[in-house]
C-alpha positions, 0 to 999 in steps of 0.5 A: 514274843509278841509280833507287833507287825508283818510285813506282807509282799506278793511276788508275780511274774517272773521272780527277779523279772516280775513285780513286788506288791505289799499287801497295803499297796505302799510298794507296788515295784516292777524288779529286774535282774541286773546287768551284770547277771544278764539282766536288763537292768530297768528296775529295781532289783532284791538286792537293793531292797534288802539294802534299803531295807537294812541301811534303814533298819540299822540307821534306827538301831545307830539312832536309839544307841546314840540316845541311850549314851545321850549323844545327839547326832548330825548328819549321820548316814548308813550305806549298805552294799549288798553283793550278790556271790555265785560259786558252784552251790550256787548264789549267796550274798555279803553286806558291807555297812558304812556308817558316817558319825560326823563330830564323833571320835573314832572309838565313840563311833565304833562303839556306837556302829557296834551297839547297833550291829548288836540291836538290829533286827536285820543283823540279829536274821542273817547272824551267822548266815550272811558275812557282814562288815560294819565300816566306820566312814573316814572322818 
C-alpha cells in the first residue's frame, strides 16, 4: 500500500508536561496533564488531541458514506470523548463517539454511524485495542 502522508510530531521536555511540535511547525503545542491526574491543568493534553484528531477523522469517513448513498447532510457533528482508565497494569484508554444527523431517521443515521466506523482510518488503528462506542445523538 501506498503512503500518500506521515504525519511528523516531536515530543520535548517532560512528556505529558513538555511540548508537541510537527515537523511543518503547524502544531507547535505546550501539554500538560490533567487536573484530575495531578496535573496542572493549563494546556492542552494527549487525550484531547486524540479527540480532536478521531472526532475530525470519522466526521470525514460520516461525510464520504453519506455521499456515496447521495444523502446531503446539514449540521452534522462528531463529538469524541476519550477517557484515560488506571487499573493495576496501568492506564488505558475508551472512546465514545457521538454523531449528530439532523433530518436523518434514526435507522438511516445508524447505518451511516456504522459505514463510517467501518471506513475510518483511526477506528480501522485501535480495532480490537480500544473499547469504542459509537452514540447517535437524540433527535
Amino acid at each position: 500500500m501506498a503512503v500518500v502522508y506521515t504525519a511528523e510530531v516531536t515530543s520535548t521536555g517532560d512528556g505529558r508536561n513538555g511540548a508537541v511540535r510537527s515537523s511543518d511547525g503547524l502544531l507547535d503545542l505546550p501539554l500538560s496533564s490533567p487536573k484530575a491526574v495531578g496535573g496542572s491543568g493549563t494546556a492542552t493534553n494527549p487525550e484531547q488531541l486524540f479527540a480532536a484528531g478521531y472526532a475530525a477523522c470519522f466526521h470525514s469517513a460520516l461525510r464520504v458514506s453519506a455521499r456515496e448513498s447521495r444523502l446531503a447532510l446539514t449540521d452534522d457533528t462528531v463529538v469524541a470523548e476519550v477517557a484515560l482508565h488506571k487499573e493495576e497494569s496501568g492506564f488505558h484508554l475508551s472512546v465514545v463517539l457521538t454523531v449528530e444527523l439532523p433530518g436523518l431517521d434514526a435507522d438511516e443515521a445508524r447505518r451511516l454511524a456504522d459505514a463510517a466506523h467501518g471506513r475510518c482510518p483511526y477506528s480501522k488503528a485501535i480495532r480490537g485495542n480500544v473499547e469504542v462506542r459509537v452514540n447517535l445523538a437524540a433527535a
